[in-house]
N, C-alpha and C positions, 0 to 999 in steps of 0.2 A: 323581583321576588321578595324582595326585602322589605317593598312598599305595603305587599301583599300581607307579612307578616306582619309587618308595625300597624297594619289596620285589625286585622284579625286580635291584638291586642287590646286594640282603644275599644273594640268591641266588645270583647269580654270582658272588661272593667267598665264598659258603660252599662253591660248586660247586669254583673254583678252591683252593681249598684242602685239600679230600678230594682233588685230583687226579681229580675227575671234571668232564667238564660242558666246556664251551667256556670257554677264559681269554674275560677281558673285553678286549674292543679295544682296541688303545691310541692315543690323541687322538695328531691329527697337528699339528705347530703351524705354521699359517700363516707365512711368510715374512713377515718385518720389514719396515717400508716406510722407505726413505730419508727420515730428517730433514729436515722443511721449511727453504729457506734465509731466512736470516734477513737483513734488510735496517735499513739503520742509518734514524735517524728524520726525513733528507732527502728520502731514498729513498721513505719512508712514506707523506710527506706528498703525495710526487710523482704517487705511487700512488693518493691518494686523490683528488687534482684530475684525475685521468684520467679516474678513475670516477665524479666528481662531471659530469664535462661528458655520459655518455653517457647521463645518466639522460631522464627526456622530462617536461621540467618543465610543469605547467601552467601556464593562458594567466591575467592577471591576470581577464579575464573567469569564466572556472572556478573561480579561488580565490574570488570575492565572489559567483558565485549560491552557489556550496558554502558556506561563511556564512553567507548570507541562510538557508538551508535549515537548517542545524542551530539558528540561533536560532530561526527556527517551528516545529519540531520540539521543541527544547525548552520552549518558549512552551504548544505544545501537550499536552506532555505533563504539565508541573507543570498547568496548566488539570483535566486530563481526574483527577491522582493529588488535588487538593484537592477538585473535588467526590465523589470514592469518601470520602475521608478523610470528608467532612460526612455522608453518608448513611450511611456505617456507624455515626459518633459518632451522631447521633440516632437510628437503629436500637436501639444498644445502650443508648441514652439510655432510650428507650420500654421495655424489656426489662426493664431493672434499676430502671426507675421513679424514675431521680434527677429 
């Protein structure tokens, strides 16, 4: 598709250029957007204690089952990745006849 458009151009600047053919369009350029204002780093800080208060923090109960959970999770998954690792190693133990 791409080839498709890069030719579709050489054409329309070859057309414009014979003076045949439709000039190519000319890009319209978006309007600038006013410069963010800039705040000094009191300001910043103020800014961010604001937004620190709205956030919806969890309950100390949600943070320790969420813990308990990824450590069984991980518990579970080194478990589940050491016995593939053993059954593949002796698989390929059996194969190659070490």
């Amino acid at each position: 598709m791409a080839s498709n458009e890069a030719s579709k151009k050489v054409d329309t600047a070859r057309a414009a250029a014979r003076g045949t053919g439709t000039p190519a369009p000319s890009r319209q350029v978006p309007p600038q957007r006013p410069a963010p204002k800039r705040v000094g780093p009191v300001e910043f800080l103020s800014q961010v204690r604001d937004e620190g208060r709205k956030v919806t923090w969890p309950s100390r109960r949600e943070t320790t089952v969420t813990t308990i959970m990824v450590f069984v999770m991980v518990i579970l998954a080194s478990v589940f990745f050491t016995v593939v690792d053993q059954a593949l190693r002796y698989g390929v133990g059996l194969i190659l006849g070490l």
